[in-house]
KOLNURO-361265 format. One record per atom (N, C-alpha, C): residue in one letter; z, y, x; residue number from 1. Coordinates in steps of 0.1 Angstrom, whole numbers. Atoms other than C-alpha are relative to their C-alpha. Example, Ala and Ser with C-alpha at 12.3 -4.5 7.8 and 13.67 -1.06 7.14 Angstrom:
2
{a {0 -12 9} 1}
{a {78 -45 123} 1}
{a {0 12 9} 1}
{s {0 -11 -9} 2}
{s {71 -11 137} 2}
{s {8 11 -8} 2}
! end
This chain:
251
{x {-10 -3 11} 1}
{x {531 495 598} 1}
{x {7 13 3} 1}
{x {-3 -11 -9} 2}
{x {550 526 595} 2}
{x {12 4 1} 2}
{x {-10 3 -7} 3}
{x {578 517 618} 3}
{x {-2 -3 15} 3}
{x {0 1 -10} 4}
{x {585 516 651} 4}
{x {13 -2 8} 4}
{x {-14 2 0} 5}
{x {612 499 673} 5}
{x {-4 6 20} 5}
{x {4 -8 -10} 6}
{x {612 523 707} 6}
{x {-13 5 9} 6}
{x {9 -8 -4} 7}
{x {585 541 706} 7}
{x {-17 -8 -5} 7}
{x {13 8 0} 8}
{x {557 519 695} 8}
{x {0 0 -18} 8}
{x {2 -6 12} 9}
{x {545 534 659} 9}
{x {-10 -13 -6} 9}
{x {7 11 11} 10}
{x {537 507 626} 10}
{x {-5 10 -6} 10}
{x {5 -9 17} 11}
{x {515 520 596} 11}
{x {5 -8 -8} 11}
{x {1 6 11} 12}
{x {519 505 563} 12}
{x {-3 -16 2} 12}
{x {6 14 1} 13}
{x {516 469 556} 13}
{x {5 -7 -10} 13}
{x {-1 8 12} 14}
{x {514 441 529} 14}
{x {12 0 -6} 14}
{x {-15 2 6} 15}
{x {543 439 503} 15}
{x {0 -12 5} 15}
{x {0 19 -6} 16}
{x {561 404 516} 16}
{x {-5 -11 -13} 16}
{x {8 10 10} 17}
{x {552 388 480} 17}
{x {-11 1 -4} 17}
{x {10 3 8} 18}
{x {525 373 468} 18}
{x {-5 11 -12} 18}
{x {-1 -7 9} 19}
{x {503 396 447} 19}
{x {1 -5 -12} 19}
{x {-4 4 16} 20}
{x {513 389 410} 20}
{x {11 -8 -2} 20}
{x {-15 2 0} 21}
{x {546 376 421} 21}
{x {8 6 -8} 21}
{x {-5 -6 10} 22}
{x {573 383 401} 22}
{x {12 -2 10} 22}
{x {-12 3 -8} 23}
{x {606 390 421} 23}
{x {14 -3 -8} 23}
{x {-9 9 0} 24}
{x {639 377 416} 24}
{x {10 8 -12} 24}
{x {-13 -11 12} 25}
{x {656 407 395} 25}
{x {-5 0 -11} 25}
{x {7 -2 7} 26}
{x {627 403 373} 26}
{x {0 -14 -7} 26}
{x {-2 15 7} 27}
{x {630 364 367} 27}
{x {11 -2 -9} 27}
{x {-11 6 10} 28}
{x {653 357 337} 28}
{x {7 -15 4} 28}
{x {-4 11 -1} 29}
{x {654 321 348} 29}
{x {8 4 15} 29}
{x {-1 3 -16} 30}
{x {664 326 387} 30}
{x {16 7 0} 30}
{x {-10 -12 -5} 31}
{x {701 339 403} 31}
{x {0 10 3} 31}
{x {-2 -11 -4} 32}
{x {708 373 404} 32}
{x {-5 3 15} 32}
{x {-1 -2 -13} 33}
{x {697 386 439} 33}
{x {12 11 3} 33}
{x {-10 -12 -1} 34}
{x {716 409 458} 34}
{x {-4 15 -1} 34}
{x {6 -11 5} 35}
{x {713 446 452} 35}
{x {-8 5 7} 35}
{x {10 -9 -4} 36}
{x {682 467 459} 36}
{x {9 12 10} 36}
{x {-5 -11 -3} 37}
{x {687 498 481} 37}
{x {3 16 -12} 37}
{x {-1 -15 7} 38}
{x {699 533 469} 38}
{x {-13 8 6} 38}
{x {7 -5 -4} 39}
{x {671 555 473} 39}
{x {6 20 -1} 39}
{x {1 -11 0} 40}
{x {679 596 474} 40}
{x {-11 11 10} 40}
{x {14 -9 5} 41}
{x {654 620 467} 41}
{x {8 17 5} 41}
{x {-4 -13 -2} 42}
{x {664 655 485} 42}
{x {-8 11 -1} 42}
{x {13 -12 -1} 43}
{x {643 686 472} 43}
{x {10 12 -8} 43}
{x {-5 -14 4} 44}
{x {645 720 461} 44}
{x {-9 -4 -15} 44}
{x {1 0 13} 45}
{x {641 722 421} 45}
{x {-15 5 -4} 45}
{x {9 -8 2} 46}
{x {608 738 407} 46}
{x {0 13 3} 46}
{x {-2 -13 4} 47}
{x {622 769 396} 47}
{x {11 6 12} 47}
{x {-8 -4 -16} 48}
{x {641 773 432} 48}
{x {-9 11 4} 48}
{x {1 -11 -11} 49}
{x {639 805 449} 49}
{x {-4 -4 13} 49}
{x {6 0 -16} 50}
{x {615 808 479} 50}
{x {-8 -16 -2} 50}
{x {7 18 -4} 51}
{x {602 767 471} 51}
{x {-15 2 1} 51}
{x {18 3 -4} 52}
{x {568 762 487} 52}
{x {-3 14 6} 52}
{x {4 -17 -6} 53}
{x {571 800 503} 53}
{x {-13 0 7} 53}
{x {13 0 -6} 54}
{x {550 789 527} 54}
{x {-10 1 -2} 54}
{x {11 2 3} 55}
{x {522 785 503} 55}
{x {-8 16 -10} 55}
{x {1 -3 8} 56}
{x {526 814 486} 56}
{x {-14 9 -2} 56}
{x {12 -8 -4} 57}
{x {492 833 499} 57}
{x {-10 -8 -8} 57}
{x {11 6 10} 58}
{x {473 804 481} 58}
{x {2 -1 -10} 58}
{x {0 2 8} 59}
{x {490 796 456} 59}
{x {5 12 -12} 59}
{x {-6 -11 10} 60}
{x {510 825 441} 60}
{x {15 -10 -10} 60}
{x {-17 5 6} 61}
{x {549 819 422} 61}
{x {-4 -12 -10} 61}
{x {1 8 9} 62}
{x {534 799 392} 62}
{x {-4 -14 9} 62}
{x {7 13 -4} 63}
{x {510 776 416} 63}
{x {13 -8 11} 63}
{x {-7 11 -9} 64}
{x {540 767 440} 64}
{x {11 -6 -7} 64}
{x {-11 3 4} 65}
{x {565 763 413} 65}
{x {-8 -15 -11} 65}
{x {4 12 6} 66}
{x {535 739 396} 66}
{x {-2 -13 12} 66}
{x {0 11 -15} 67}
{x {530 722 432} 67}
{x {11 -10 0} 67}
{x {-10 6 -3} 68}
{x {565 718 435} 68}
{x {4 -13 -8} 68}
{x {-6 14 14} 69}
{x {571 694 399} 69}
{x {-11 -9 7} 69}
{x {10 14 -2} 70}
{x {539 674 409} 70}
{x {4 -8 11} 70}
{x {-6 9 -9} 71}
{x {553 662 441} 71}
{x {14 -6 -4} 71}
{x {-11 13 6} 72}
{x {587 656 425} 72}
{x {-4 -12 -3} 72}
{x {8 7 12} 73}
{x {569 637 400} 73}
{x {-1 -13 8} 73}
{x {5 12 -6} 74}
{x {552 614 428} 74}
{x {9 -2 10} 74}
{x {-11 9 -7} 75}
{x {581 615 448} 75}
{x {10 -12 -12} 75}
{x {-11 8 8} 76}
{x {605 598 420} 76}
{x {-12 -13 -1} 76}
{x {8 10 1} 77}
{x {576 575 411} 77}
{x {-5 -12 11} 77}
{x {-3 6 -8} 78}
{x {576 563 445} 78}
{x {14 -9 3} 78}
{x {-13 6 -5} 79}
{x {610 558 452} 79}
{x {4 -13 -16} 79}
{x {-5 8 8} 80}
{x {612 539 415} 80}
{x {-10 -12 2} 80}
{x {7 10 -1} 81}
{x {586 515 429} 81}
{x {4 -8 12} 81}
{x {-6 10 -10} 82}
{x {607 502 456} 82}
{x {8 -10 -7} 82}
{x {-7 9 7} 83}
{x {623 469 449} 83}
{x {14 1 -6} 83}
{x {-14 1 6} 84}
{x {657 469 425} 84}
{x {4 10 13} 84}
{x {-7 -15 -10} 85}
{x {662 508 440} 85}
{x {9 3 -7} 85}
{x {-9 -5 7} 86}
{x {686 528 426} 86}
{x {-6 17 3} 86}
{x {11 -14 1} 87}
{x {668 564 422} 87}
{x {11 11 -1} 87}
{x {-4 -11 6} 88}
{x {689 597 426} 88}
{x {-9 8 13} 88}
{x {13 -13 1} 89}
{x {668 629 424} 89}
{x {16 13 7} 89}
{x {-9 -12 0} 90}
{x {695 656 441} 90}
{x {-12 10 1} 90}
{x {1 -14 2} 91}
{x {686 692 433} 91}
{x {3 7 2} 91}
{x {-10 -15 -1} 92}
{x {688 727 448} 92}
{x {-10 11 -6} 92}
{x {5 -13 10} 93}
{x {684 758 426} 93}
{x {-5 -1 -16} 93}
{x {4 4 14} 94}
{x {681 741 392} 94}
{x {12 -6 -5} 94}
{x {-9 10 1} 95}
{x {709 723 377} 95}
{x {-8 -14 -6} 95}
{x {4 11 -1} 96}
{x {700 689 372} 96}
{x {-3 -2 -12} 96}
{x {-2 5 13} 97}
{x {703 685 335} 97}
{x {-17 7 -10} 97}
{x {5 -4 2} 98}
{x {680 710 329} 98}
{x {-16 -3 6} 98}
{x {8 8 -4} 99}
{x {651 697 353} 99}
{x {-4 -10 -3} 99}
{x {4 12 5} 100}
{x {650 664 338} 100}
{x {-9 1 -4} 100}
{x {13 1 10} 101}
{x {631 675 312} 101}
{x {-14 6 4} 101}
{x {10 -6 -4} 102}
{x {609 695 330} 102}
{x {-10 -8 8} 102}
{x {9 15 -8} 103}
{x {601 663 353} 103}
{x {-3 -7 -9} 103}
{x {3 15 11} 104}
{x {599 640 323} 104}
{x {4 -14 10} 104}
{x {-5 14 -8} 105}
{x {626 619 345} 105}
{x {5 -9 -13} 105}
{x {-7 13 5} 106}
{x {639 587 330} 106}
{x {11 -2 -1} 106}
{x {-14 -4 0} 107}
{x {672 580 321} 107}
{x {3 -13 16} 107}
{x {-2 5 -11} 108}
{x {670 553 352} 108}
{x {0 11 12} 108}
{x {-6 -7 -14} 109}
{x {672 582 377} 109}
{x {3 13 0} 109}
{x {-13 -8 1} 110}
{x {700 598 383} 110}
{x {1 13 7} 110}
{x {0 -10 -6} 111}
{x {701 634 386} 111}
{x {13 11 5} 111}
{x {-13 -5 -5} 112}
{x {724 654 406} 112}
{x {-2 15 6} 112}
{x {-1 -9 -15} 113}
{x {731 690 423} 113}
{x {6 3 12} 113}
{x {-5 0 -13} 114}
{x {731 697 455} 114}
{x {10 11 4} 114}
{x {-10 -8 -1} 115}
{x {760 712 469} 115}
{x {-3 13 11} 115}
{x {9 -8 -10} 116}
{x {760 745 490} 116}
{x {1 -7 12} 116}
{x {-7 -2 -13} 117}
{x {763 747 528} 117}
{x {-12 -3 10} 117}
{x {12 2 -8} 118}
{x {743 734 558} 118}
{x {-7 -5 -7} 118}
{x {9 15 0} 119}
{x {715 708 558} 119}
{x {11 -11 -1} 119}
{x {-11 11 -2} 120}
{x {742 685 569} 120}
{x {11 -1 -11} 120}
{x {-4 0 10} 121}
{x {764 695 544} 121}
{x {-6 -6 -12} 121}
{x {9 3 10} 122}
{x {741 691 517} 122}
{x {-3 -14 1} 122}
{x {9 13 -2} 123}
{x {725 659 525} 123}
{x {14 -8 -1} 123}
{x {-9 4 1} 124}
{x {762 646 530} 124}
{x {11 -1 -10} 124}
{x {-4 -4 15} 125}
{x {773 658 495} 125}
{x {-5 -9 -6} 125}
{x {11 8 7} 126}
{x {745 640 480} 126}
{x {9 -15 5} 126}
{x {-6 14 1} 127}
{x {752 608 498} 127}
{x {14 -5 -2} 127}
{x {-13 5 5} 128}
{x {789 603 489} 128}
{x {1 2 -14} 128}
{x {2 7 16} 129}
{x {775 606 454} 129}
{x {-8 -8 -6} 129}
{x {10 11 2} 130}
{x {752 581 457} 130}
{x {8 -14 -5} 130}
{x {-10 16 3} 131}
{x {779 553 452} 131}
{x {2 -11 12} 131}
{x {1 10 -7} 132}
{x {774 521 472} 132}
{x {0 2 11} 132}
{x {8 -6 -13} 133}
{x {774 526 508} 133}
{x {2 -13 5} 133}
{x {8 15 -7} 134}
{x {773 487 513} 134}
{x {-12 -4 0} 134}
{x {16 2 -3} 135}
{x {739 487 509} 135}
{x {-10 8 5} 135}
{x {7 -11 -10} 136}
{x {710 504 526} 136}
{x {-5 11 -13} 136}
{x {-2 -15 6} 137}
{x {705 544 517} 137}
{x {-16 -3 8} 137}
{x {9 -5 -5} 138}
{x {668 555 522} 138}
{x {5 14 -6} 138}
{x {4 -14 -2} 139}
{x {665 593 525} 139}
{x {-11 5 -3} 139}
{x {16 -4 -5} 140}
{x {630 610 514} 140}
{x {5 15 -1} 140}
{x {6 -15 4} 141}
{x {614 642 515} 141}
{x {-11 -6 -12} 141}
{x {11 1 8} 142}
{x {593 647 486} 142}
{x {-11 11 1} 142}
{x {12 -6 -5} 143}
{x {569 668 507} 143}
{x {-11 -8 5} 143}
{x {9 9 -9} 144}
{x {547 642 517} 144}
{x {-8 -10 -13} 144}
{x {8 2 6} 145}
{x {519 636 490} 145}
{x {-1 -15 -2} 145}
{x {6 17 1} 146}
{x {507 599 501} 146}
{x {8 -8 4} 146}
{x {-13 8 -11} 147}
{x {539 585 510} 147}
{x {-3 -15 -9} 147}
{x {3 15 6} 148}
{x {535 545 496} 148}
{x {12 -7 2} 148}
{x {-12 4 2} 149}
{x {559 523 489} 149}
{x {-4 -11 16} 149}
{x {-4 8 -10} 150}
{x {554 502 521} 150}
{x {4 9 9} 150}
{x {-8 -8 -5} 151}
{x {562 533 537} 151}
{x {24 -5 3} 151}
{x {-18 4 3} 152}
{x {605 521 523} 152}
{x {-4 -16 3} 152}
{x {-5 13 -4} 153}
{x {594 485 531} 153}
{x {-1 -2 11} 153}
{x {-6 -4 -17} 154}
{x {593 497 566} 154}
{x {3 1 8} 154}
{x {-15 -4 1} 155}
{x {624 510 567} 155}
{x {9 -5 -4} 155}
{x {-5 13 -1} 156}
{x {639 484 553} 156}
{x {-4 -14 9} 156}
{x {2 8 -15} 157}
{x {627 462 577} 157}
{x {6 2 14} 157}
{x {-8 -5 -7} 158}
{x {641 479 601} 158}
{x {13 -1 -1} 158}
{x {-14 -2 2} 159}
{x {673 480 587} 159}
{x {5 -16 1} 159}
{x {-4 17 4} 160}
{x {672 439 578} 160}
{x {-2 -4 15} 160}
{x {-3 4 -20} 161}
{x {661 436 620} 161}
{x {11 3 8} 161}
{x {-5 -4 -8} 162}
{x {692 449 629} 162}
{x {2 16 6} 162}
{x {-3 -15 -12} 163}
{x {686 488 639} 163}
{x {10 8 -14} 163}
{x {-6 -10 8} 164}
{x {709 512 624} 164}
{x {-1 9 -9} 164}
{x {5 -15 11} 165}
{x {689 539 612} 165}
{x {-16 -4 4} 165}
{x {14 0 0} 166}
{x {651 538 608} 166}
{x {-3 14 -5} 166}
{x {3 -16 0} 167}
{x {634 576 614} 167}
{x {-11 4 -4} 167}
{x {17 -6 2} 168}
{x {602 589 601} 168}
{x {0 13 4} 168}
{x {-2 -11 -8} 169}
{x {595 618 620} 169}
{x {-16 7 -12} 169}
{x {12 -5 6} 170}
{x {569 643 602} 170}
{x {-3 9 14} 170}
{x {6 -3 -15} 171}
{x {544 664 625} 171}
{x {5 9 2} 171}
{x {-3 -17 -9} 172}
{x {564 697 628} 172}
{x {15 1 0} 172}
{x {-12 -2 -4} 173}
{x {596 682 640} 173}
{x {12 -9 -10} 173}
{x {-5 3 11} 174}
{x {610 672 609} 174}
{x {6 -15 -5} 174}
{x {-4 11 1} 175}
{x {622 643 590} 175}
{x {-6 -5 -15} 175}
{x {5 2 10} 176}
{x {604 624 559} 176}
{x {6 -4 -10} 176}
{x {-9 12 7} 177}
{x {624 595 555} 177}
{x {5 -8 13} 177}
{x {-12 4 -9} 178}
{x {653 580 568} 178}
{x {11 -12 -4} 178}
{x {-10 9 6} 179}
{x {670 551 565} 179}
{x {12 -5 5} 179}
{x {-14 2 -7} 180}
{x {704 538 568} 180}
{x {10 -10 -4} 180}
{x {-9 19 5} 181}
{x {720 500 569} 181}
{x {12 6 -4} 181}
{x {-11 -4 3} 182}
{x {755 517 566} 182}
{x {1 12 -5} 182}
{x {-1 -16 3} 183}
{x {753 555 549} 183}
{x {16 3 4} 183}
{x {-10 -4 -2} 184}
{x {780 574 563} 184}
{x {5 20 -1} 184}
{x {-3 -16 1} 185}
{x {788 607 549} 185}
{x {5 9 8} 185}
{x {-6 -7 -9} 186}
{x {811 618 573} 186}
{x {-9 3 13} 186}
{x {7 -5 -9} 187}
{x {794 610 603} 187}
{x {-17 8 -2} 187}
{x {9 -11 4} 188}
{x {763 629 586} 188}
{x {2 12 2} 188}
{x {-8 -10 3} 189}
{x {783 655 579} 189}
{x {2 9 16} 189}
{x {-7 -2 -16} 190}
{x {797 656 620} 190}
{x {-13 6 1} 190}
{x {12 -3 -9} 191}
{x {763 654 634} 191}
{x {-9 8 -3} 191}
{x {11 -4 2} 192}
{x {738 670 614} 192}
{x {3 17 0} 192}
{x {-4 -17 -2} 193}
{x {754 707 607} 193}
{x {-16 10 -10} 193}
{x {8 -6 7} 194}
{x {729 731 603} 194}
{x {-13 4 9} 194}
{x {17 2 -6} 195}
{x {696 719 619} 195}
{x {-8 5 -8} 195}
{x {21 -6 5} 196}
{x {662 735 610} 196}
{x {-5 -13 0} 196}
{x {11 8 5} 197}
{x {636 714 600} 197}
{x {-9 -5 13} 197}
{x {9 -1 -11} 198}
{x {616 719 630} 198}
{x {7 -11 11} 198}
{x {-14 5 -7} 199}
{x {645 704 651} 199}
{x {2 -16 2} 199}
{x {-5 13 6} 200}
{x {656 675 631} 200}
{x {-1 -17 5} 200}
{x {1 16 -11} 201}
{x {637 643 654} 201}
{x {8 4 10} 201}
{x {-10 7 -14} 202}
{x {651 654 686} 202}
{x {13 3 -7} 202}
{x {-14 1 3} 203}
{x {685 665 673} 203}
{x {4 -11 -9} 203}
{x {-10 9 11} 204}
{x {691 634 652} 204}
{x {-4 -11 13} 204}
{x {-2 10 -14} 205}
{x {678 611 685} 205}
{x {11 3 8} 205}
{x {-11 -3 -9} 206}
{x {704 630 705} 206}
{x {10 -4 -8} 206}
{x {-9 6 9} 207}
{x {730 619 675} 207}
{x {0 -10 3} 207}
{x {-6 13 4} 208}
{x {719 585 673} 208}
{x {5 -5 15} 208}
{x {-9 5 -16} 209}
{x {723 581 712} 209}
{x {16 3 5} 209}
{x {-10 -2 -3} 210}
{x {752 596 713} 210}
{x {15 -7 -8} 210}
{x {-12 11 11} 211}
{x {768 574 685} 211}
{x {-3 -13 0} 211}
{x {4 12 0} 212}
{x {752 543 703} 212}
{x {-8 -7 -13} 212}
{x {9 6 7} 213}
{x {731 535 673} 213}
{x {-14 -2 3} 213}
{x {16 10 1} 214}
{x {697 514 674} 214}
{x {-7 9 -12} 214}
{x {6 -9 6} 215}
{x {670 535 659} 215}
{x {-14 -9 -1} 215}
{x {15 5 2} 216}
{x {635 520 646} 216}
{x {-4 12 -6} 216}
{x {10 -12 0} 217}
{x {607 550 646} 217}
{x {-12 -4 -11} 217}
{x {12 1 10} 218}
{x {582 553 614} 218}
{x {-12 3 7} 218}
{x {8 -7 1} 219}
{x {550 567 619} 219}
{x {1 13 -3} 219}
{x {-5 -13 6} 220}
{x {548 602 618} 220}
{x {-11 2 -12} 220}
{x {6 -3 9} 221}
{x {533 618 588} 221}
{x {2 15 -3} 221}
{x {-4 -19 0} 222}
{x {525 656 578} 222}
{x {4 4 -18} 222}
{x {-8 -4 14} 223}
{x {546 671 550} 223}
{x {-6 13 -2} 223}
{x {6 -10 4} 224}
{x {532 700 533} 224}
{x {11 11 -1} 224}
{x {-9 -12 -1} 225}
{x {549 732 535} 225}
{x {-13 13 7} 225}
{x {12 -13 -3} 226}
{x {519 759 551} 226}
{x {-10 -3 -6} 226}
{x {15 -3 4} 227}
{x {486 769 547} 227}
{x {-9 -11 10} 227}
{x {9 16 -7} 228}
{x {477 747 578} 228}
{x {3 -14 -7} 228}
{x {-5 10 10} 229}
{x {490 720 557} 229}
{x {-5 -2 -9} 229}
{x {14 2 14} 230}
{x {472 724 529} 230}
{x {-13 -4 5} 230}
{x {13 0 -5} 231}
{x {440 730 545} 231}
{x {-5 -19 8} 231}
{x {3 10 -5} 232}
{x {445 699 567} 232}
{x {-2 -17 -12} 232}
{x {1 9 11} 233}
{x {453 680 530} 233}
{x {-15 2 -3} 233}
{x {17 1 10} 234}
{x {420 694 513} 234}
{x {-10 -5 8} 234}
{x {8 6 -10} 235}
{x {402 680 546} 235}
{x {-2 -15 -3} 235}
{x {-2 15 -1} 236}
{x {415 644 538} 236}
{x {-6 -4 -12} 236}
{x {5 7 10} 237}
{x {398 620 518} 237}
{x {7 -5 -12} 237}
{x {-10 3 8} 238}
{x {425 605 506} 238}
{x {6 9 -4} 238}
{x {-9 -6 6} 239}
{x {445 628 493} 239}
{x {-1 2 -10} 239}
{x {0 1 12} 240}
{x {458 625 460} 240}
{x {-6 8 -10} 240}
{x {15 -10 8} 241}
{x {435 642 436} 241}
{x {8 8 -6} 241}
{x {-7 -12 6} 242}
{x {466 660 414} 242}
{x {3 15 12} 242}
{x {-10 -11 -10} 243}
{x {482 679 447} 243}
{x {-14 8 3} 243}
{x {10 -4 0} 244}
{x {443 684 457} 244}
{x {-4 16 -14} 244}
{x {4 -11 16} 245}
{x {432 704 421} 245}
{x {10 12 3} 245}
{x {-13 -6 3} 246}
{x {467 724 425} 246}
{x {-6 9 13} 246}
{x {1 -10 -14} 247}
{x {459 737 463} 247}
{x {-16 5 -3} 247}
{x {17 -1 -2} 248}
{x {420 739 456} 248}
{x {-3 11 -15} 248}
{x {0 -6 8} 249}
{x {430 763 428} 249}
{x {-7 -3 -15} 249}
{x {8 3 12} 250}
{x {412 740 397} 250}
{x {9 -2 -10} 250}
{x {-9 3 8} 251}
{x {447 734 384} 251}
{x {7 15 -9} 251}
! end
C-alpha cells in the first residue's frame, strides 16, 4: 500500500468496501456518517507564468499550458473520488473564477486563489480557507499523472492509526501528498517558510521531529516537471494515455 509507518513503504490497496457497495452518505435509508475529509488541490493555474517550464523544450507555451489543464483535470477528478471529500482547487496565476471554466470544474469544487509569499505561506493561506480543521486535510500535487484514489485511502489510514501527518515523498525530494489528522495553519506557516521543492522530505521530517509528531511514509512516486520525467512517463506502460498523447506530441 502506499503508506508507510517508519520506513517500511505500502503501495495501493483494496477500497475497504465491498465492490458495488454503496456507502453510508449515499444510503438515503442509513444515519448520516461523519464528515469526509477536506481535500486541497495546490497548483499553478494553466495560464501561470513559467507552469511546466521545465518542459518547455518539448512542449513549447501552448503544449505546457495544454499539459497543465489535463492534469488539473485528473487531479480534481481524483480528489472528487475520495469518499464524502470536500474538493478545493487553490490557484496561482489565474484567478479562480475565471479557470473554472476553462477546467469545466463543478460547482462541488471550490475554487480559490492562492495568496502571495513563500511555499509555506501559500500552502497555509489555502488551508485556513479550507474551513473545518476537525477533520483530516489531505494535501496533493497535481503533478503526478497515476495518482489513484487508494493513494488518499492510505493516508487516511494513517491518520485513523493514530500518526499525525502521513507523507508521500516524490523522487526529487518533494512532496505529492500529505496528510493531516489536525491541519494547522499556523504551525504550517512556522515550519515550512520557503522550502524548495527539492528539500521538502527531509525539511518537513526535521519539522515533524522537532514538533514530536508521528509521521506515516507513502510510497514515493515521480511527479512530472522535466524532460527526464517525461521520458521516464512515455517509458511506462501504464501511463495515462491523455498526459501520454500531450508529451508524445499527438495532442
Amino acid at each position: 500500500r502506499p503508506g508507510q509507518r517508519g520506513g517500511h513503504g505500502r503501495g495501493p490497496r483494496a477500497p475497504r468496501r465491498p465492490p458495488g457497495a454503496v456507502s453510508d452518505a449515499a444510503d438515503p435509508g442509513s444515519a448520516p456518517g461523519p464528515p469526509g475529509p477536506a481535500v486541497l488541490l495546490l497548483a499553478q493555474a494553466p495560464d501561470a507564468a513559467g507552469v511546466k517550464l521545465g518542459l518547455e523544450s518539448r512542449l513549447g507555451p501552448q503544449g505546457r499550458r495544454r499539459l497543465q489543464a489535463i492534469l488539473l483535470k485528473r487531479a480534481v477528478r481524483w480528489a472528487s473520488g475520495v469518499d464524502r471529500a470536500a474538493v478545493v482547487l487553490a490557484l496561482a496565476g489565474e484567478p479562480g473564477a475565471a479557470a473554472r471554466g476553462v477546467l469545466e470544474l463543478g460547482a462541488e469544487v471550490e475554487v480559490i486563489d492562492q495568496a502571495p509569499g513563500t511555499f509555506g505561506e501559500r500552502l497555509a493561506g489555502a488551508m485556513s480557507r479550507v474551513g473545518d480543521h476537525d477533520r483530516p486535510l489531505l494535501v496533493a500535487s497535481c503533478d503526478v499523472p497515476g495518482l489513484r484514489v487508494e493513494h488518499a485511502e492510505a493516508a487516511l489510514e494513517d491518520l485513523e492509526d493514530g500518526c499525525d501527518v502521513s507523507f508521500g515523498p516524490s523522487s526529487d525530494g518533494g512532496c505529492y501528498l500529505l496528510g493531516l489528522a489536525r491541519p494547522d495553519p499556523d504551525l504550517i506557516a512556522r515550519s515550512v517558510g520557503a522550502w524548495r521543492r527539492g528539500e521538502l522530505m527531509a525539511r518537513a521530517l526535521e519539522a515533524l521531529a522537532a514538533n514530536e509528531l508521528s509521521v506515516g511514509l507513502l510510497r514515493s512516486e515521480r511527479e512530472l516537471h522535466s524532460e527526464s520525467d517525461a521520458q521516464a512517463l512515455l517509458a511506462d506502460p501504464t501511463a495515462p494515455a491523455e498526459v501520454v498523447e500531450v508529451l508524445a506530441g499527438r495532442a
